[in-house]
matplotlib code that plots the C-alpha trace (Angstrom):
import matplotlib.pyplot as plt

x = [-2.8, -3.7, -0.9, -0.2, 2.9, 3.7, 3.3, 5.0, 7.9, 8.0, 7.7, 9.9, 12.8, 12.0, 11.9, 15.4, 16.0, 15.4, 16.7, 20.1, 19.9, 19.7, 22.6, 24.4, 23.6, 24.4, 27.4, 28.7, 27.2, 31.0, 32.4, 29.4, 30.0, 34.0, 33.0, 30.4, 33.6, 35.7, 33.5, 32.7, 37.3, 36.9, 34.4, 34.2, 35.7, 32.0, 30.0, 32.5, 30.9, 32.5, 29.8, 31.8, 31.0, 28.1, 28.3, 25.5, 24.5, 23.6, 25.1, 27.8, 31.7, 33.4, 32.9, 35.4, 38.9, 37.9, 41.8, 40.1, 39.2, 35.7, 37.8, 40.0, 37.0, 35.8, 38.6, 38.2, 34.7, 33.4, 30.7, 29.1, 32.2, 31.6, 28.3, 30.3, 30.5, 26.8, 25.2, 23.5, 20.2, 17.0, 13.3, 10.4, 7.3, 4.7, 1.2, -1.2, 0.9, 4.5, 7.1, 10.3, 13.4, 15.5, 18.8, 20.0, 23.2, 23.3, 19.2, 18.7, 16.2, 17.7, 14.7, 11.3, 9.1, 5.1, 2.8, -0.1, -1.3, -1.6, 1.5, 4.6, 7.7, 7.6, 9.8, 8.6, 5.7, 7.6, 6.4, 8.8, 11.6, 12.0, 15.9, 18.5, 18.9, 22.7, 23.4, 22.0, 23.8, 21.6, 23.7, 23.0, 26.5, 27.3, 30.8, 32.2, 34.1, 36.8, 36.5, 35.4, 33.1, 31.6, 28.5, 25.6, 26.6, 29.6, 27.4, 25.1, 21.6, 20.1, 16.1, 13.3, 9.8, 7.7, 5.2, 1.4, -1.9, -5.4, -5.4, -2.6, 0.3, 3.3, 6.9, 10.4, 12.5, 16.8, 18.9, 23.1, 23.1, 25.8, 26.0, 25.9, 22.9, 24.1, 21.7, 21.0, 17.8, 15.8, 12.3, 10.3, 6.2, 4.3, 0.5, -1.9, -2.6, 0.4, 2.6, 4.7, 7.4, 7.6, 11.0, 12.0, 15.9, 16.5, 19.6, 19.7, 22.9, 25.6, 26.2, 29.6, 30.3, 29.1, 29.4, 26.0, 27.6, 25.0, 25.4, 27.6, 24.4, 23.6, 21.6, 23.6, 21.7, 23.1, 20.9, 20.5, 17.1, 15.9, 15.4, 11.6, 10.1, 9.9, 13.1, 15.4, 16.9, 13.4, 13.1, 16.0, 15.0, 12.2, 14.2, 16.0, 16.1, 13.1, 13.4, 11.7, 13.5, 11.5, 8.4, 9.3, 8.3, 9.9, 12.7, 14.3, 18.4, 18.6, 17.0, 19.2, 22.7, 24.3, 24.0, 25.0, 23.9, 24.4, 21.6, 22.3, 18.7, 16.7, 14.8, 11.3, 11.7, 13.9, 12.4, 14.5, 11.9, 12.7, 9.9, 6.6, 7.8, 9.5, 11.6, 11.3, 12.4, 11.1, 11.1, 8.7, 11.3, 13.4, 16.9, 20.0, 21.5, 24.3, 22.5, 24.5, 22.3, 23.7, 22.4, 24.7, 24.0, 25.6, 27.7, 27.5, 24.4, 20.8, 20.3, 20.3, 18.6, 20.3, 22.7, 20.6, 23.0, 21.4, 23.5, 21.1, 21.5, 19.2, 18.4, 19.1, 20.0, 17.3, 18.0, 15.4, 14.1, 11.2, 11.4, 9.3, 10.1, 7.4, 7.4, 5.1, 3.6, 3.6, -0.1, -1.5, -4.0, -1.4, 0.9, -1.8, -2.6, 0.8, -0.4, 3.5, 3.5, 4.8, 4.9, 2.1, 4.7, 7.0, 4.3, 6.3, 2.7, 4.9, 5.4, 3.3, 0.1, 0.9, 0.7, -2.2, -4.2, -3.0, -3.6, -7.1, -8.0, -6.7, -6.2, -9.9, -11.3, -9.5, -10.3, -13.6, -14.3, -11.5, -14.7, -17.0, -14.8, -12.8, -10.3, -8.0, -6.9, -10.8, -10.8, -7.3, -9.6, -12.4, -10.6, -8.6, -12.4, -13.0, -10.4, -10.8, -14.0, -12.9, -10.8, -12.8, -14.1, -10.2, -9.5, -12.2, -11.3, -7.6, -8.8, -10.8, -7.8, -5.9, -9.0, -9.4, -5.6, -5.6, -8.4, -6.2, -3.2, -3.8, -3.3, -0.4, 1.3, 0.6, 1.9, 5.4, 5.7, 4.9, 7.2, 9.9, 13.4, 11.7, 12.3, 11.1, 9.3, 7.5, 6.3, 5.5, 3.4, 1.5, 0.6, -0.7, -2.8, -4.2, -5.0, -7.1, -8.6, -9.7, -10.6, -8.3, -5.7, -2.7, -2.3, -5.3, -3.7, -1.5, -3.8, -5.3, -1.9, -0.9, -4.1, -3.4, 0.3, -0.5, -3.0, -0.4, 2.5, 0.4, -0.6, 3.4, 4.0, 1.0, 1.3, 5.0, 4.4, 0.6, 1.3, -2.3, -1.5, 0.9, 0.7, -2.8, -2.9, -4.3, -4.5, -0.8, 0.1, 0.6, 1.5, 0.4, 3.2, 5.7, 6.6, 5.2, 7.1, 5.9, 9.5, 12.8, 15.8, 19.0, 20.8, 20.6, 19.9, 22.0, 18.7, 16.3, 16.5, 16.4, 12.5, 9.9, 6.9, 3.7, 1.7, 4.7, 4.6, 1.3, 1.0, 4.6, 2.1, -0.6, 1.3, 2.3, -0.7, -2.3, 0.4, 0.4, -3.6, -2.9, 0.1, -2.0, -5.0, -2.4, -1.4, 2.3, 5.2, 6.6, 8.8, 12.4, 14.5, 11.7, 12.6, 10.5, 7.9, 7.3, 11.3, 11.0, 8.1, 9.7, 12.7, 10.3, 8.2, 11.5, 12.5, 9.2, 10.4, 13.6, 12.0, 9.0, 10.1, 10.8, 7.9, 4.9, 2.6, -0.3, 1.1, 1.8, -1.7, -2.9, -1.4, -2.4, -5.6, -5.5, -4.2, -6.8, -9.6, -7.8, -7.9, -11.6, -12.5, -10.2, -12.5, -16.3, -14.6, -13.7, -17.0, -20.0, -18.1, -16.2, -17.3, -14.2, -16.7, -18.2, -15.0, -13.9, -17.7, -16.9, -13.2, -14.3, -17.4, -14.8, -12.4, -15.7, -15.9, -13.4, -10.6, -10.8, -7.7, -8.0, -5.8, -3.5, -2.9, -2.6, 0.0, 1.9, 1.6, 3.4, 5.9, 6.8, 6.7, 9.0, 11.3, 11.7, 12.6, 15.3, 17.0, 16.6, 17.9, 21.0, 21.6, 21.8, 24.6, 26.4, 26.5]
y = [-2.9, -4.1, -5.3, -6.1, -7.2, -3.8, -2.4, -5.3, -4.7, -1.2, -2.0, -4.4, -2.2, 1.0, -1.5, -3.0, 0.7, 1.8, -1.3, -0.3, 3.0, 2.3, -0.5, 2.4, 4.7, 2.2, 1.0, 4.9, 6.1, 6.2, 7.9, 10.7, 11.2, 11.7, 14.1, 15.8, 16.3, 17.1, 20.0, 21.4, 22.0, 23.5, 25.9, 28.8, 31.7, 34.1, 31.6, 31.1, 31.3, 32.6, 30.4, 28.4, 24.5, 24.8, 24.1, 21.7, 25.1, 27.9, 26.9, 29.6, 29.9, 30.9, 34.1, 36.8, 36.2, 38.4, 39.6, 41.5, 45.1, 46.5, 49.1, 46.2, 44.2, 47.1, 47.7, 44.0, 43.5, 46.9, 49.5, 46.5, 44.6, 45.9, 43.5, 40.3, 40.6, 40.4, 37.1, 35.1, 33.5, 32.6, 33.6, 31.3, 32.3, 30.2, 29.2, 26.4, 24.9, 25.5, 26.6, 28.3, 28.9, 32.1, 32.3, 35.6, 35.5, 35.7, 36.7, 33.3, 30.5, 27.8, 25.4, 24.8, 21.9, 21.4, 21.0, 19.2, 15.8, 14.7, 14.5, 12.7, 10.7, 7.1, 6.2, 7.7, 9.4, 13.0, 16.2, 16.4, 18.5, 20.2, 20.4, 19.2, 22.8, 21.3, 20.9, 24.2, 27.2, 30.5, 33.4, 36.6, 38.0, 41.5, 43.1, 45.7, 48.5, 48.4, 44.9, 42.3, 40.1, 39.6, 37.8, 37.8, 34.8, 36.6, 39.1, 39.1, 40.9, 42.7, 41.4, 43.4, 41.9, 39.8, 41.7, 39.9, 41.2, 40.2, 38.1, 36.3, 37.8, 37.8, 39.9, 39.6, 42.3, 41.9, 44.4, 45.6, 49.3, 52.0, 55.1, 57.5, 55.8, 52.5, 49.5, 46.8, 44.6, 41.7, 41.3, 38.3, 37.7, 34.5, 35.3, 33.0, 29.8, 30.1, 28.1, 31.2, 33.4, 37.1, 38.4, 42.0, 42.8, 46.7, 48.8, 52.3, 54.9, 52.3, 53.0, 54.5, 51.2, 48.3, 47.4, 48.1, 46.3, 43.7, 40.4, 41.3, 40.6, 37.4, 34.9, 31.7, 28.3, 25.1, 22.2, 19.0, 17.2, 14.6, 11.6, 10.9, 7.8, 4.5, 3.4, 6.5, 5.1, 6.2, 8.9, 10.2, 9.2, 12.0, 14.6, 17.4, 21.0, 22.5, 26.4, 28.4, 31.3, 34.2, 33.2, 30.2, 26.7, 24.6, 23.2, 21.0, 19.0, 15.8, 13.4, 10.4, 11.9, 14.5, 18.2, 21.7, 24.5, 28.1, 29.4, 32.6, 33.9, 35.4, 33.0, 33.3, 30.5, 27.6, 24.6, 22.2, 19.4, 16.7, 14.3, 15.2, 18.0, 21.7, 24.8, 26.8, 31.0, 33.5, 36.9, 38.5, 40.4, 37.3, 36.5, 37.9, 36.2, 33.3, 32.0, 29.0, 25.6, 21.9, 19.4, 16.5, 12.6, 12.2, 9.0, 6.5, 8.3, 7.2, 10.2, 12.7, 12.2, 15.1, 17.7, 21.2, 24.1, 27.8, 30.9, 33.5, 37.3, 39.7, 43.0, 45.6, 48.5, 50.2, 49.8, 46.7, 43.6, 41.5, 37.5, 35.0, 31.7, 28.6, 25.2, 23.1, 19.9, 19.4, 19.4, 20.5, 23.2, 24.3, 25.2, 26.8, 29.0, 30.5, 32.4, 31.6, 31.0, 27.5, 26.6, 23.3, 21.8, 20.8, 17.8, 16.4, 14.6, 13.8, 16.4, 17.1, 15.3, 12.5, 15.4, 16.6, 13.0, 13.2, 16.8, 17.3, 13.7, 11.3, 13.5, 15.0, 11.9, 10.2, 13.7, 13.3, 10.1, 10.3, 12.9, 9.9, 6.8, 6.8, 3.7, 4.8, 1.2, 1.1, 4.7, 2.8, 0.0, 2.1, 4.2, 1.2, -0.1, 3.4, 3.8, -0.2, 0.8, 4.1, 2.2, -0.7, 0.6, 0.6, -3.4, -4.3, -2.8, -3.9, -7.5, -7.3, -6.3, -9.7, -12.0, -10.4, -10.9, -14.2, -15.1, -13.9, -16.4, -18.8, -16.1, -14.4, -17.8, -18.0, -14.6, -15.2, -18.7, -17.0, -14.0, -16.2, -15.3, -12.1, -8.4, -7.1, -4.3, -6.3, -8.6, -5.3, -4.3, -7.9, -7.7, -4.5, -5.2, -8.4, -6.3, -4.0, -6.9, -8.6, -5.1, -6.0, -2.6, -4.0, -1.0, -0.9, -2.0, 0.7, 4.1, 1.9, 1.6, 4.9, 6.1, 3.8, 4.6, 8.2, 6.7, 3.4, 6.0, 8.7, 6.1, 5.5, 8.9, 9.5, 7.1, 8.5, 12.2, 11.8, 13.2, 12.2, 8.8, 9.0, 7.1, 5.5, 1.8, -1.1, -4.7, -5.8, -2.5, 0.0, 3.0, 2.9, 5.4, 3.4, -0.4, -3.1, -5.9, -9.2, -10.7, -8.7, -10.1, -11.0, -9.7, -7.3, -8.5, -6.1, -4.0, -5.7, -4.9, -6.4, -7.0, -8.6, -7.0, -9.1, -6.4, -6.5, -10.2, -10.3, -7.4, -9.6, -12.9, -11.1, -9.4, -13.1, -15.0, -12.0, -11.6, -15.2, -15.1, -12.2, -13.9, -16.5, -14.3, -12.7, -14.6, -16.1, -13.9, -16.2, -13.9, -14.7, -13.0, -12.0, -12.5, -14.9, -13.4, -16.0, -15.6, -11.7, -11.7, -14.0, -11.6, -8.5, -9.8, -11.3, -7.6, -6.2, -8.2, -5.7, -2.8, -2.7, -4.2, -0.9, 1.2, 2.2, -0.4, 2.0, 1.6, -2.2, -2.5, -0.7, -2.7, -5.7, -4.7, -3.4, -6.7, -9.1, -6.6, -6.6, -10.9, -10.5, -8.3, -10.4, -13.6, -11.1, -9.6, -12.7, -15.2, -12.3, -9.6, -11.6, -14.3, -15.2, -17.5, -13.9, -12.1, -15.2, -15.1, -10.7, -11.5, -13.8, -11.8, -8.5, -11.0, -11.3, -7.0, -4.8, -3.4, 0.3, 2.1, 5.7, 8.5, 7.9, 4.0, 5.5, 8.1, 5.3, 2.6, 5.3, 6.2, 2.3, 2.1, 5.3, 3.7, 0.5, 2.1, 3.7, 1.0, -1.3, 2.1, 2.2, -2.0, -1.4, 1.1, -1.0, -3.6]
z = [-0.1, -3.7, -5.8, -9.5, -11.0, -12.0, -8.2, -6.5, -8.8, -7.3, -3.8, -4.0, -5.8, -3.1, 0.0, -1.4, -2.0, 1.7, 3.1, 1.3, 3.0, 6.6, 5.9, 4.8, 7.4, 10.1, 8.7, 8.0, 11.8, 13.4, 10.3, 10.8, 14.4, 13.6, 10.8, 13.1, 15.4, 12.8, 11.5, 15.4, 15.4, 12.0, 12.5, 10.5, 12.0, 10.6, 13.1, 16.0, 19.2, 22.0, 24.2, 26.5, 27.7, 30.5, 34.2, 36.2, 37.8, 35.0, 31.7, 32.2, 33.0, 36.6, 37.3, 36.5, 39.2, 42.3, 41.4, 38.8, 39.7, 38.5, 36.1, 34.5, 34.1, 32.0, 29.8, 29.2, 28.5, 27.6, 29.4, 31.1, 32.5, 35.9, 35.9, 35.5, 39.3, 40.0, 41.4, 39.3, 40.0, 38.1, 37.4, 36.0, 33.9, 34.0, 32.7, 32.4, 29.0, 29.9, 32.6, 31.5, 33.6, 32.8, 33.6, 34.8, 34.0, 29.8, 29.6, 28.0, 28.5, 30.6, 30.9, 29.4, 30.8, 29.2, 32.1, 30.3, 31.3, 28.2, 27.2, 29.6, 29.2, 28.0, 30.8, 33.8, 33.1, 34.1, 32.8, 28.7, 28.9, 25.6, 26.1, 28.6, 30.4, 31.7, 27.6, 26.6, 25.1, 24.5, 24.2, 22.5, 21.0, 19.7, 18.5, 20.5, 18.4, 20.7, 22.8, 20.1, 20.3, 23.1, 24.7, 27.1, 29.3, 30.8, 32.1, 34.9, 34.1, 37.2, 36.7, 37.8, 39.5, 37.4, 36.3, 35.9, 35.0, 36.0, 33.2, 33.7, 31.3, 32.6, 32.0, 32.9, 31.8, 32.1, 32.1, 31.6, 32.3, 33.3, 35.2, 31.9, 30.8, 28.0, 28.4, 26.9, 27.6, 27.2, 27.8, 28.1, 28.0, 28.4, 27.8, 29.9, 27.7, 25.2, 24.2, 22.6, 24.1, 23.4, 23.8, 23.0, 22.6, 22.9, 23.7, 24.2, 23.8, 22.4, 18.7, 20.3, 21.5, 19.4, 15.4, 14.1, 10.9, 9.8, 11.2, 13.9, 17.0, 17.0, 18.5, 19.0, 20.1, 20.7, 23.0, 23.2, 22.7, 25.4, 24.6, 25.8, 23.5, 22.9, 21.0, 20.5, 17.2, 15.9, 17.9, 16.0, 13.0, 13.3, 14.7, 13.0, 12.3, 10.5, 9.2, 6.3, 4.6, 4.1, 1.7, 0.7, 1.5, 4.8, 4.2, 6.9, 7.7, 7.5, 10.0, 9.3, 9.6, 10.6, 8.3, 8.6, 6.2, 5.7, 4.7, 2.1, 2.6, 4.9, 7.7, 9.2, 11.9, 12.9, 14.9, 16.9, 16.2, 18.8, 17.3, 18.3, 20.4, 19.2, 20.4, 17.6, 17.3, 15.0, 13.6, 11.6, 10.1, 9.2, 10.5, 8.8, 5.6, 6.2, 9.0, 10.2, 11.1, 12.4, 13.6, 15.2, 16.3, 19.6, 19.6, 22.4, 23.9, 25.3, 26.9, 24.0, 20.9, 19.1, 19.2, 17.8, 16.5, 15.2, 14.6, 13.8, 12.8, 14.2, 12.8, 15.9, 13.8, 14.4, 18.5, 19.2, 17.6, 18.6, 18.4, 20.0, 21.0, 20.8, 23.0, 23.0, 21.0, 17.3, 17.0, 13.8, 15.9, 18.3, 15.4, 13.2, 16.1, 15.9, 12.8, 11.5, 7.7, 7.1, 11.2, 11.0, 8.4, 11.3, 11.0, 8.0, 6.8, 3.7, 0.4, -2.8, -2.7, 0.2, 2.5, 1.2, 1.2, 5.0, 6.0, 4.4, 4.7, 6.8, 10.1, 9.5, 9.8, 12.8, 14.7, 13.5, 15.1, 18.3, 19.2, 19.1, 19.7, 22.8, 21.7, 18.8, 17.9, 17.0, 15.2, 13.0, 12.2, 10.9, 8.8, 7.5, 6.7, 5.1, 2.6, 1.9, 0.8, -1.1, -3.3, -4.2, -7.5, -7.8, -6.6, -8.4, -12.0, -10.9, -10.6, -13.0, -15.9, -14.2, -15.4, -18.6, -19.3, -17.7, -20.5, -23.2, -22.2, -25.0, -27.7, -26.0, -26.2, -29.5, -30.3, -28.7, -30.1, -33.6, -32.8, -31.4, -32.7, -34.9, -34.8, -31.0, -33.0, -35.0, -32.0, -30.2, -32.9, -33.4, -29.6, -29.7, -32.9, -30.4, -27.5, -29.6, -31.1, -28.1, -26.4, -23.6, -22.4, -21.2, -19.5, -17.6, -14.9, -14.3, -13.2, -10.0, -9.4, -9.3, -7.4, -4.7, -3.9, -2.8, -0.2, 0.8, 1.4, 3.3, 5.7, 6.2, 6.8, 8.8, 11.7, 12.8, 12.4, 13.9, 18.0, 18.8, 18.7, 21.1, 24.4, 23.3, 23.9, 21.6, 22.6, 23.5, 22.0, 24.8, 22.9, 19.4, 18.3, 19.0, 18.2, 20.5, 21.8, 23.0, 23.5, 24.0, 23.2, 25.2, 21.5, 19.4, 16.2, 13.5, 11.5, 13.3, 16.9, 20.4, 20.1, 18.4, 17.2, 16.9, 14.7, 12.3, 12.4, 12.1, 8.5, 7.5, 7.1, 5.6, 3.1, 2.5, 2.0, 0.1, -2.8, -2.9, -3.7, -5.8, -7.7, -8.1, -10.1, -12.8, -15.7, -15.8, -16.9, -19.9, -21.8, -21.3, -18.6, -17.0, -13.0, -11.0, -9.1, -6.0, -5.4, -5.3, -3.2, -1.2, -0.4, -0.2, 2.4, 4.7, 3.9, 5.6, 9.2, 9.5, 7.8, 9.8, 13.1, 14.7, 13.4, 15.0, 16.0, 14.7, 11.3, 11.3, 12.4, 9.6, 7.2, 8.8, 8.8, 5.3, 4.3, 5.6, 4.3, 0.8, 1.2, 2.2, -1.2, -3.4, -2.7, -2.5, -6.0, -8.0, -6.4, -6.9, -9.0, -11.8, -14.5, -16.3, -18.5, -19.1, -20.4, -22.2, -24.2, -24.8, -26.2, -28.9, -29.9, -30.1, -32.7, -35.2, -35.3, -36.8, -35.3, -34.9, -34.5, -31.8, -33.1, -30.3, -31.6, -35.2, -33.8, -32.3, -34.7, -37.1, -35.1, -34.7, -38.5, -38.4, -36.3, -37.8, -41.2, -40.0, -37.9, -41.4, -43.4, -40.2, -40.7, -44.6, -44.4, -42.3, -45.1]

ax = plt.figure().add_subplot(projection="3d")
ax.plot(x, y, z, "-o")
ax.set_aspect("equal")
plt.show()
């Protein structure tokens, strides 16, 4: 990481920024848990779901009273009351990727596990559960003409046989049917080696019976996501719901707090993104407008790491609609297999051109050598060395601006001890006559800057999003996406933690000793109420200890790493790259030649000239 003044000022004023932030969050938690609350008793009557609170056994209510004949049941419930009877049981389809539990009673999906290996529980090493199946709420609701609203988990669907194939496709089709031929159905397909869901909603002969009014069938969704990671405070911090409307670009609620949005516009999917893990739905043909989406922070929890909420219209006015369903990993191949515009973005790799430098960039090169390297602690190392060496035409021409300004001291002095008392203009003026004198760009300084800050924040943005680092083990690190601990604490220490994390105390040092060597190379601020650099940097990197304490030790590396590599290149750039004796000879051969003024200084030097006449033309009305 290569500072100058200008980019420690930044860093300093967006780490104070972000540091503000999560004080605020964590001071304002309790107040959004009661609002969550408060929102869930208030709910709009257009979204109310008839869904009740789940059982331990199948997510639904008692059944029906026995007291209830099979004719009152349906003048209570409609053409399929007579099915709320039925016993309920379960069916499973099942592949090499994932296994997924459906319910019979309400045709929803009670439980999806992923089978892979590669990819368990920090605690336990059990197979990821992509939702708690006692917490979750699938229920497809329609509007009878004559009954209301109704929905899917008071009814029992009678479930035919699985059906396979010889290559390994698989169907389950559930079914509410009566005597004069009324049905409504739900099928469901897992192809051998997906991760996705076909399900195919159809009824047949009830435009009689139900509201065909748009809106009125619904898919409604509410689960709760497990926690599986290391630290669920940043588990959470990474989970959220992801959706895109129709042609458009992602969009996503909030990951910090809790949020709820209706969304006015079609969708193409929604994504309960539980870190590095998704249940996502889609339709082709998008959702229905004034689709309803929350996402909740349960209080007082470590089971949970979030509370998912969708309310989705589907089009069934033609007498079927197709969806599919996807769980599985947030891997940028698995997603991009989907074929679903906008789907790979559940990787939030950062917006605008930091996800670019990461997508086309970053991840191609640590797949590139995880095919050759087997130890990704190694593979952070080498690309750290990589980019290092990327940017050092950068460092140097950074460094390289700090001597020749250092050289020019004695004449800024002399400028400001001139100037001292005078017109700020006119002093502005002077010193940019001097700089064009000496050949010296006092802004020369600033485009390294900004080339290097897409790369610095890509790197933040990578390491938590980045699943393949997950579980891989470095030195005391053992899982390189989350934080590692060499001591836990018998306290928690308020926005730092209950741990300490070496890597983070080992990139906090670093960033020491190298803006210290770096302060050190840049010529002392002088002018007056200019704040004092050593102090600030003193503050941003005590700051670095809580910010980074509880990020991935991937990351942390990587700054550490960066760090000592940036030390390394200051002293190769200033002993064998740098003559200050050299500069200080070219600046008093450039005072002997004539100054020549660009069209750009010209421009400006007349509009300083411009301005100055009429503040004096202002000062002399005053009089």
């Amino acid at each position: 990481m290569e500072f100058n003044k200008n980019s420690i000022i930044g860093l300093v004023l967006m780490l104070a920024l972000a540091f503000g932030v999560s004080w605020y969050n964590a001071k304002t938690a309790q107040e959004d848990a009661e609002q969550q609350a408060l929102a869930l008793a208030n709910q709009p009557k257009e979204v109310k779901t008839t869904s009740p609170k789940p059982n331990s056994k199948n997510n639904a209510p008692a059944q029906a009273s026995p007291s209830i004949s099979p004719s009152d049941a349906t003048e209570k419930y409609g053409v399929f009351g007579v099915q709320v009877f039925e016993k309920p049981g379960q069916s499973v389809l099942e592949n090499d990727k994932i296994k997924v539990v459906i319910n019979h009673k309400g045709a929803n999906i009670q439980n999806v596990t992923l089978k892979s290996e590669e990819y368990k529980t920090y605690w336990g090493k059990k197979d990821i559960q992509l939702f708690d199946p006692a917490q979750n709420q699938m229920n497809w609701i329609w509007k009878d003409k004559t009954k209301g609203e109704q929905g899917s988990w008071r009814f029992v669907f009678k479930a035919n046989e699985i059906v396979k194939d010889e290559r390994g496709n698989q169907s389950l089709t559930l079914t509410l049917a009566d005597s004069t031929g009324k049905q409504f159905s739900v099928t469901y397909s897992l192809s051998s080696g997906s991760h996705m869901v076909q399900c195919d909603v159809k009824k047949t002969n009830l435009d009689n019976n139900w509201d065909n009014t748009p809106g009125n069938f619904q898919l409604h969704w509410q689960t709760a996501g497990m926690h599986n990671e290391k630290g669920i405070q940043s588990e959470r911090s990474r989970s959220s719901i992801f959706f895109t409307p129709m042609g458009k670009d992602r969009d996503y609620l909030s990951e910090t707090a809790g949020d709820e949005k209706v969304i006015e516009e079609k969708i193409n999917w929604v994504a309960f993104k539980q870190n590095y893990f998704s249940a996502a739905v889609v339709s082709n043909n998008g959702f229905g407008e004034n689709a309803l989406l929350r996402v909740m922070t349960p209080e007082n929890d470590t089971v949970h790491t979030k509370i998912f909420n969708a309310h989705l219209p589907v089009d069934l006015s033609t007498g079927q609609a197709q969806l599919q369903f996807f769980f599985g990993p947030n891997e940028q191949g698995i997603l991009d297999a989907t074929q679903v515009a906008e789907f790979d973005r559940i990787i939030d790799y950062g917006w605008g051109i930091i996800g670019w430098v990461n997508k086309y960039a970053v991840r191609p090169l640590f797949w590139f050598l995880s095919s050759w390297i087997g130890s990704f602690g190694i593979i952070i190392l080498i690309v750290t060395l990589v980019i290092k060496m990327v940017l050092f035409p950068i460092t140097w021409k950074n460094l390289l601006n700090g001597a020749k300004m250092r050289s020019i001291k004695p004449e800024l002095d002399e400028l400001n001890k001139k100037f001292e008392n005078k017109d700020p203009m006119e002093k502005q003026q002077a010193q940019m006559a001097l700089y064009r004198q000496l050949g010296v760009s006092p802004f020369a300084g600033c485009i390294p800057v900004l080339i290097q800050m897409p790369v610095l924040y890509a790197m933040f943005r990578f390491f938590p999003a980045e699943i393949v680092l997950r579980g891989k083990s470095f030195l005391w690190a053992e899982d390189l996406a989350a934080y590692d601990s060499i001591l836990s604490l018998p306290f928690d220490i308020p926005f730092y933690g209950a741990h300490v994390s070496l890597f983070t105390l080992l990139m906090t040092a670093s960033t020491f000793l190298y803006t210290r060597m770096n302060m050190s190379s840049q010529p002392a601020m002088t002018q007056p109420g200019m704040p004092n650099m050593n102090v600030m940097m003193n503050i941003f990197t005590f700051m670095m200890l809580f910010f980074f304490n509880s990020m991935p030790s991937g990351l942390t590396m990587y700054y550490f790493a960066a760090n000592m590599m940036s030390i390394g290149q200051m002293w190769a750039i200033k002993k064998y790259f740098i003559n200050e004796d050299s500069i200080r000879a070219a600046i008093d051969d450039n005072k002997k030649k004539p100054v020549k003024k660009s069209s750009f200084q010209q421009r400006l030097e007349e509009m300083q000239n411009a301005q100055k006449k009429k503040l004096e033309d202002q000062k002399k009305k005053l009089k």
